[in-house]
N, C-alpha and C positions, 0 to 999 in steps of 0.2 A: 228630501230623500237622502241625500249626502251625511244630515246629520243624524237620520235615522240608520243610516247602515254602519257610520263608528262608532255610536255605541252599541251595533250588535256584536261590530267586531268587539269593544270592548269588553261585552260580557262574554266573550268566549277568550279574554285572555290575552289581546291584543294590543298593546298599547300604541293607543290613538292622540296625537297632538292637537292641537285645535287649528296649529300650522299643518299639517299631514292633511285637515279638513276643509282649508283652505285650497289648498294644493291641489285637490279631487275635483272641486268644484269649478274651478277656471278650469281642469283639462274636461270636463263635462262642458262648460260653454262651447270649448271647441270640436268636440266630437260628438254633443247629442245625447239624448235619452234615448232615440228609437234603435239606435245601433246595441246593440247589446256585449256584440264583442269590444267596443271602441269603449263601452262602461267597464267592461270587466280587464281590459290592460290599463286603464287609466286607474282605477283604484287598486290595482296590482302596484303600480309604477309608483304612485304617493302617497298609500296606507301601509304596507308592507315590507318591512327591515332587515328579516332574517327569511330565511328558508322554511325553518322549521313553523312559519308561521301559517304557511301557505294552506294545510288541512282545515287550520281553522276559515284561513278566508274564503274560502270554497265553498264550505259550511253557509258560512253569512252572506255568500252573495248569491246564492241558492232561494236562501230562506228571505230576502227582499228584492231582491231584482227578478227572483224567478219566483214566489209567491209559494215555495217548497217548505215542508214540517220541516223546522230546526231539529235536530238530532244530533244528538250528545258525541265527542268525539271520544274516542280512548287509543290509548297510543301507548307501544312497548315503550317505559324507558330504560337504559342501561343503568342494571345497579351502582350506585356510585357511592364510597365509602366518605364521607368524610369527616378531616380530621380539622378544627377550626384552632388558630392558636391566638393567643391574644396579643397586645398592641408590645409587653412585655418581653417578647419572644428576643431572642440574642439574632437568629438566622434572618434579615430584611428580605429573604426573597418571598414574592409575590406569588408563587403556585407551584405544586410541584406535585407529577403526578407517581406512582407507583403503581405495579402490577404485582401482585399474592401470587406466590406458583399452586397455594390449593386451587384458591377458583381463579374465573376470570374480573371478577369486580376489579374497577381499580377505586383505589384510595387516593383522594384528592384532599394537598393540606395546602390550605389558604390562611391569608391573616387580612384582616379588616377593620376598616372604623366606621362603625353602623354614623355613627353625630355625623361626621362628618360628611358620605356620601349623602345623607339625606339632606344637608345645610343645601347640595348644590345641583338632586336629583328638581327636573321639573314637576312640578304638580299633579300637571295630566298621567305619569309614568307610576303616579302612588296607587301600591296594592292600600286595602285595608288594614291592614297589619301596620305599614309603614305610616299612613294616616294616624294612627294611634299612638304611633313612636315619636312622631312630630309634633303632635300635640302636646307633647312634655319639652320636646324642645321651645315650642312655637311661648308657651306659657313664660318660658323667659324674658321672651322678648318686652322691651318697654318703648313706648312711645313719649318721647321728651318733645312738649313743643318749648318752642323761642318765649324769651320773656318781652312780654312788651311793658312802658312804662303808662304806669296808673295813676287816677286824680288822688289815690289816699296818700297819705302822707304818715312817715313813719320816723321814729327819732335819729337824729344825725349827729354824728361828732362833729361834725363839719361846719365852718359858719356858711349859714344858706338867708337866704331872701325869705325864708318862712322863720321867723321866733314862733318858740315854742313858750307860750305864758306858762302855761298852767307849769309845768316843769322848771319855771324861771321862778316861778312864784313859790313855788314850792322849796326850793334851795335859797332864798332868801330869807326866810322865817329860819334859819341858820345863825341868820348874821343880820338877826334885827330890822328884815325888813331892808335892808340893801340890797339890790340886783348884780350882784357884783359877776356871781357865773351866769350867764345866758346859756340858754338852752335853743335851740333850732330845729325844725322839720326839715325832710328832703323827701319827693318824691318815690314812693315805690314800686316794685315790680311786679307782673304777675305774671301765670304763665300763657300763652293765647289760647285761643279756644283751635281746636283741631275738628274741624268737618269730615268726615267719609263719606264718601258718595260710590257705593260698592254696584257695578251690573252685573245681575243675576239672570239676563239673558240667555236663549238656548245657546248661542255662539261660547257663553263662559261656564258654559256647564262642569268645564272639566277641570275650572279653577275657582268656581263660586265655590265649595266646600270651605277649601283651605285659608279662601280669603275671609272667608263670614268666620271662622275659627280666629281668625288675625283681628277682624272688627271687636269682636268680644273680649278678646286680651287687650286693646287698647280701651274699652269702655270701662273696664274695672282696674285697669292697673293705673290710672290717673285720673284728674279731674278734668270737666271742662271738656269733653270729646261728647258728640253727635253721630251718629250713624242711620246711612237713610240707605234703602235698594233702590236698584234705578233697573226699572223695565218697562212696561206700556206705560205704568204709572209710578207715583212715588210712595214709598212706605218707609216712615218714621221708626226705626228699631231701635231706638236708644235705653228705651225702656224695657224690652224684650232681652237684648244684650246685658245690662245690668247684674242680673243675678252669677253668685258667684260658682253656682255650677254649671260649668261648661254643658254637660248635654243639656241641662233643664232650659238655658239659655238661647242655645241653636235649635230646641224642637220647638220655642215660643216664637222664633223668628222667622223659621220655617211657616208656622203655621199662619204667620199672620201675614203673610208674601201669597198674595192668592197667584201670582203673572209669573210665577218661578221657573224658567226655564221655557220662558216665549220669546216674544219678540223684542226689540227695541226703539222705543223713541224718545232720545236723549235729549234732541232738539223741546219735546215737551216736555217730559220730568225736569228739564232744569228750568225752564218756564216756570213750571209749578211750585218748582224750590226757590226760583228767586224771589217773587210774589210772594208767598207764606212764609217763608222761611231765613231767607240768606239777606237780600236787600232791605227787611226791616230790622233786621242787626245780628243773626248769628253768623252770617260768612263776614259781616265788617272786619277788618283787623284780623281777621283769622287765618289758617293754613288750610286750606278747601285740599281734598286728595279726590281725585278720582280716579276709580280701578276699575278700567275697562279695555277692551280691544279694539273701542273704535267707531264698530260695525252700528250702521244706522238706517232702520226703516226710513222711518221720518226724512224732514226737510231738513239737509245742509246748511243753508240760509240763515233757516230759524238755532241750528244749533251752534253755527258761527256771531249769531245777535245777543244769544243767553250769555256764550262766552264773557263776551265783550261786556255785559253786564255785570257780570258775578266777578272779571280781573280788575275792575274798577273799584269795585269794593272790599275785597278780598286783599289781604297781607300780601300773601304768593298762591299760585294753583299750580298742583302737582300731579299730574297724571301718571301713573303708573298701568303700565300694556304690558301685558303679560308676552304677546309675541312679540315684544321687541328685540328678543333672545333671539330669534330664527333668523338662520343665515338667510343673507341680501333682503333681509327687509328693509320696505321703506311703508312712511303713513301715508300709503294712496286712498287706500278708503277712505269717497267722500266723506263721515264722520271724523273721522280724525286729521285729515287735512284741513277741514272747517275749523276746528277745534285748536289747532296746534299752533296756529301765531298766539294765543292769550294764554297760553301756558310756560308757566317761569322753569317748571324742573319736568322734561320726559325721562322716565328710568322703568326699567323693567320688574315684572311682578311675576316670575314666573317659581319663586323659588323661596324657601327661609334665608337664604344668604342674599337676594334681594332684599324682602320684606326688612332686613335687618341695614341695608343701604336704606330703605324706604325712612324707617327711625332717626338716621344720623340726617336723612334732607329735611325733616320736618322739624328737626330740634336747629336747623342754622338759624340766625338773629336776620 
């Protein structure tokens, strides 16, 4: 019910956190579903930002707590003139309003850097518009994993423990069949394989977009990257992510995620990925990321025993929570307290200036 009533709020305009969703839901433990006023000050108190917000949530808590036709709101706004300048402008001040003696609009001149606030706006806060503008940004982004060293062998100036004949032999017919320059191999590099383990649970509904846009620019802008969704069950996207257009990409992984915006059991899906997948050699040596909140139907137990299996074999694992951003949090939820001793990097995913820390933790050696 909690998750259904922020995204009413949020089709009416509202913007809803998945902390905000949080929030609601412990003062509901404490106050009850039957009390109706104790529902409607508690989603007042931790859904609700501004003032001007209030019509709409009245609206929505109407139309699911009170079982009311939703109905459209409309609202006078004051004409407002404005005059945008750009980043060029010689004047550094930040707003500035004015009053016309014909009428009474006022003209407001602002200056702004769209890149910018959206590098550091949260995800759950993106209108449509602004999804789209990120998306240009987001396509920048590149994921460098660490090089690890490989059995090929590549040639070396160097004198190494590997002669290189064929190359010795070859500079010798020179000089008559003397070996006189030796040639040597030395081991080479390559880059590690990088795992994504992205949940698309209802709890990350309102960061599964932006992230699945993130998986797809990592599965084509290098090699050697895997991308799996993790919700009841496990689904393999790597092959859906591939293609190099982005919508054709996210509507084939969309479509093939049947549990999109259910529940979670992390504790199984990584069961299921270690078995199939990770312990018979794609998370060996590798940077395993997983991007979630935490939040876990399932046993504790069993997702503190996957852990433990997958850091054993695994390079590093990297969790990335997107509510790590929210003031005084801490990982109580049992899923994430299970999970959080076998985890080498916790960092936030709430934002492109994350995602883009996210890059520099998986390219370390």
């Amino acid at each position: 019910m909690a998750v259904a009533f922020a995204s009413t709020l949020r089709r009416l305009g509202v913007a809803v956190s998945t902390g905000n969703v949080i929030a609601f839901t412990e003062a509901l433990g404490c106050v009850g579903l039957e009390d109706r006023s104790g529902v409607y000050w508690s989603g007042r108190a931790t859904l609700v930002q501004r003032p001007e917000q209030h019509p709409a949530y009245e609206q929505a808590f109407a139309a699911v707590w009170l079982q009311r036709e939703l109905i459209r709101m409309t609202s006078e706004i004051e004409p407002v003139v404005l005059a945008l300048d750009d980043d060029e402008a010689a004047d550094p001040g930040g707003e500035e309003v004015a009053e016309t003696d014909d009428d009474e609009r006022r003209t407001v001149s602002v200056r702004y850097s769209p890149t910018e606030v959206l590098r550091n706006k949260d995800f759950a806060s993106y209108t449509n518009r602004e999804f789209d503008e990120a998306r240009k940004l987001m396509a920048e982004l590149r994921l460098g994993g660490s090089l690890r060293r490989s059995h090929r062998l590549t040639r070396s100036r160097r004198r190494t423990r590997h002669p290189d004949l064929r190359r010795t032999v070859h500079k010798s017919l020179r000089l008559h069949g003397e070996p006189i320059h030796r040639a040597f191999l030395a081991p080479s590099h390559r880059p590690r394989r990088v795992v994504l383990l992205c949940d698309v649970s209802g709890s990350m509904e309102s960061y599964s977009r932006a992230l699945l846009r993130f998986l797809h620019v990592a599965v084509v802008g290098r090699g050697r990257v895997e991308a799996f969704a993790l919700g009841t069950r496990l689904t393999r996207l790597t092959r859906e992510l591939s293609s190099h257009d982005p919508d054709a990409a996210l509507a084939a992984a969309a479509a093939s995620v049947s549990d999109w915006s259910g529940g979670t059991r992390l504790g199984q899906v990584l069961r299921q990925f270690n078995d199939e997948w990770g312990i018979r050699g794609m998370a060996r040596g590798a940077v395993v990321v997983i991007l979630s909140d935490g939040w876990d139907r399932g046993d504790a137990g069993d997702l503190g025993l996957q852990m433990a299996r997958l850091h054993r074999v695994a390079h590093r694992v990297v969790w990335v929570n997107p509510l790590k951003v929210t003031a005084g949090y801490a990982p109580v939820a049992k899923g994430m307290a299970a999970a959080l001793p076998y985890v080498d990097e916790f960092i936030e995913g709430h934002s492109l200036a994350s995602l883009e820390t996210l890059g520099a933790v998986v390219a370390k050696p």
